[in-house]
C-alpha positions in Angstrom: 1.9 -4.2 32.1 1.1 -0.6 30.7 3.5 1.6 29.2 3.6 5.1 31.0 1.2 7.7 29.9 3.2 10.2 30.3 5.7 9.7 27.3 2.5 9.5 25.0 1.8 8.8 21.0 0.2 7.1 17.6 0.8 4.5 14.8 3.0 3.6 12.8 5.6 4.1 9.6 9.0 4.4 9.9 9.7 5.5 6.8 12.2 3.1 5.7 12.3 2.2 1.7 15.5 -0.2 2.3 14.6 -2.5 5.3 12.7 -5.9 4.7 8.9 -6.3 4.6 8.3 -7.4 8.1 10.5 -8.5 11.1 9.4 -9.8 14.7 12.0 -9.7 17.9 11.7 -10.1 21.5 13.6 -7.2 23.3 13.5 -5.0 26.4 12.3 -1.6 26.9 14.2 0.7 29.6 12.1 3.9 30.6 13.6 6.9 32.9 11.6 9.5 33.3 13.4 13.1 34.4 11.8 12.8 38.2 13.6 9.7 38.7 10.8 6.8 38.1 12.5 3.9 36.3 10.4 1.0 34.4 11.8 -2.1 32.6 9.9 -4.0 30.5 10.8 -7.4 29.2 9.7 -9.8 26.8 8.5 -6.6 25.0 7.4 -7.9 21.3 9.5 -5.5 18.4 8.2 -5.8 15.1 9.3 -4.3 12.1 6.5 -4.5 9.3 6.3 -2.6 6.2 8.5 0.5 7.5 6.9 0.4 10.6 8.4 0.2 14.1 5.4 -1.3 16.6 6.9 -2.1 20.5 4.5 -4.2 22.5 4.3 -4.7 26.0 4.4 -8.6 27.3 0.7 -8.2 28.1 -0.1 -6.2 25.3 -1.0 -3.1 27.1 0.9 -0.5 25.2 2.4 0.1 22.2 4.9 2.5 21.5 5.0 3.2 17.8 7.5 5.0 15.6 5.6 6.4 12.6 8.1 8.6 11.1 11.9 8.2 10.6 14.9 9.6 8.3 17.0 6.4 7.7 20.1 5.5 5.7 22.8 2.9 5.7 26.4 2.8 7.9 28.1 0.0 6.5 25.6 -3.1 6.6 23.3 -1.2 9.6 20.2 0.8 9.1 20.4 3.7 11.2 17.3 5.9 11.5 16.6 9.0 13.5 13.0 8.9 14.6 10.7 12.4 14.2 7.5 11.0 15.0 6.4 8.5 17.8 3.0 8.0 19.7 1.7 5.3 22.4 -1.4 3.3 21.8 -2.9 2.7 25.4 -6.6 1.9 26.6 -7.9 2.7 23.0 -6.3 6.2 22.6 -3.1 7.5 20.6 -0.9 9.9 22.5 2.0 11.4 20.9 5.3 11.5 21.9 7.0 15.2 22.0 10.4 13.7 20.6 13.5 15.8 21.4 16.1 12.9 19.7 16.6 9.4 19.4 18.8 6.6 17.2 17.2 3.4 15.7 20.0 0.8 14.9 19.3 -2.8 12.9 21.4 -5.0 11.5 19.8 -7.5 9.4 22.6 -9.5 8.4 23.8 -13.0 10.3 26.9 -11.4 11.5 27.9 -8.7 14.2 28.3 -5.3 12.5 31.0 -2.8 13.7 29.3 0.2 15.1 30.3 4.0 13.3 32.5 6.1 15.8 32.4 2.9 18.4 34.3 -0.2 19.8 30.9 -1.8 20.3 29.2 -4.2 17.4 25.6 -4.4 16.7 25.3 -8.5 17.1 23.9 -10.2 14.5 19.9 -10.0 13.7 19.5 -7.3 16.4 17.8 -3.8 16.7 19.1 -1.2 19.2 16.8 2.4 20.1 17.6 5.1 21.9 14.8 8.1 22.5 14.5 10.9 24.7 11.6 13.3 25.0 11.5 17.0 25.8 9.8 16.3 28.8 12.7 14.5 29.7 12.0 11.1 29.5 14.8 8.5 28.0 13.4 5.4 26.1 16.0 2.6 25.6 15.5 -0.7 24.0 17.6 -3.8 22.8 16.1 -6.9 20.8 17.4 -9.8 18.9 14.9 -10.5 15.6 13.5 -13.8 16.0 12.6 -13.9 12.0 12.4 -11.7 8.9 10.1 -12.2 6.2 9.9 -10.5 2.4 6.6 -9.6 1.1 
């Protein structure tokens, strides 16, 4: 399974000083794209490693990869707001024009109460939300399967 070409990009650093070394999930990736076209992808791998956000197809096809991120703490979750993503597909880096996006992850072993919401971030989870000025809307929800400190 590819990712689509059309929302582009590179590799990889979010820039986050206060999350743990490295983290792997299992999640699904939700891609509209402004003409209509919908794609879901599931069993997409998330990891988290050294600041870095990598999302891998199943078939490991395509990566979408969040190099660049302003993050900070609401209560117990790490919220960033990603500046700079790319996809890695057949060999080349194609960046994504980012117009906005959200990056939630709660780390702890408990559901964490969501600022300005009803909803909780369940426990061990990570939650994205990206759009593109060409329209496109990236959405993806994971569960972290394990973290581990360098």
């Amino acid at each position: 399974m590819r990712f689509p070409r059309t929302i582009g990009a590179t590799a990889a650093a979010l820039t986050w000083c206060l999350v743990p070394a490295a983290a792997m999930a299992t999640g699904t990736i939700d891609i509209q794209h402004k003409g209509g076209h919908h794609e879901i992808y599931k069993d997409v791998d998330v990891r988290v490693f050294s600041g870095s956000l990598f999302l891998t197809s199943e078939d490991g096809d395509g990566t979408i990869v969040v190099t660049r991120a302003a993050c900070s703490y609401q209560g117990r979750i790490i919220v960033c707001l990603p500046t700079l993503a790319a996809l890695i597909q057949n060999g080349e880096s194609n960046a994504l024009n980012l117009k906005s996006g959200t990056i939630y992850l709660n780390y702890t072993d408990a559901p964490q109460q969501m600022s300005h919401s009803t909803s909780k971030l369940p426990a061990d989870s990570v939650m994205l939300a990206m759009t593109t000025r060409n329209g496109t809307f990236i959405t993806l929800r994971g569960t972290l399967d394990e973290v581990i400190k360098q």
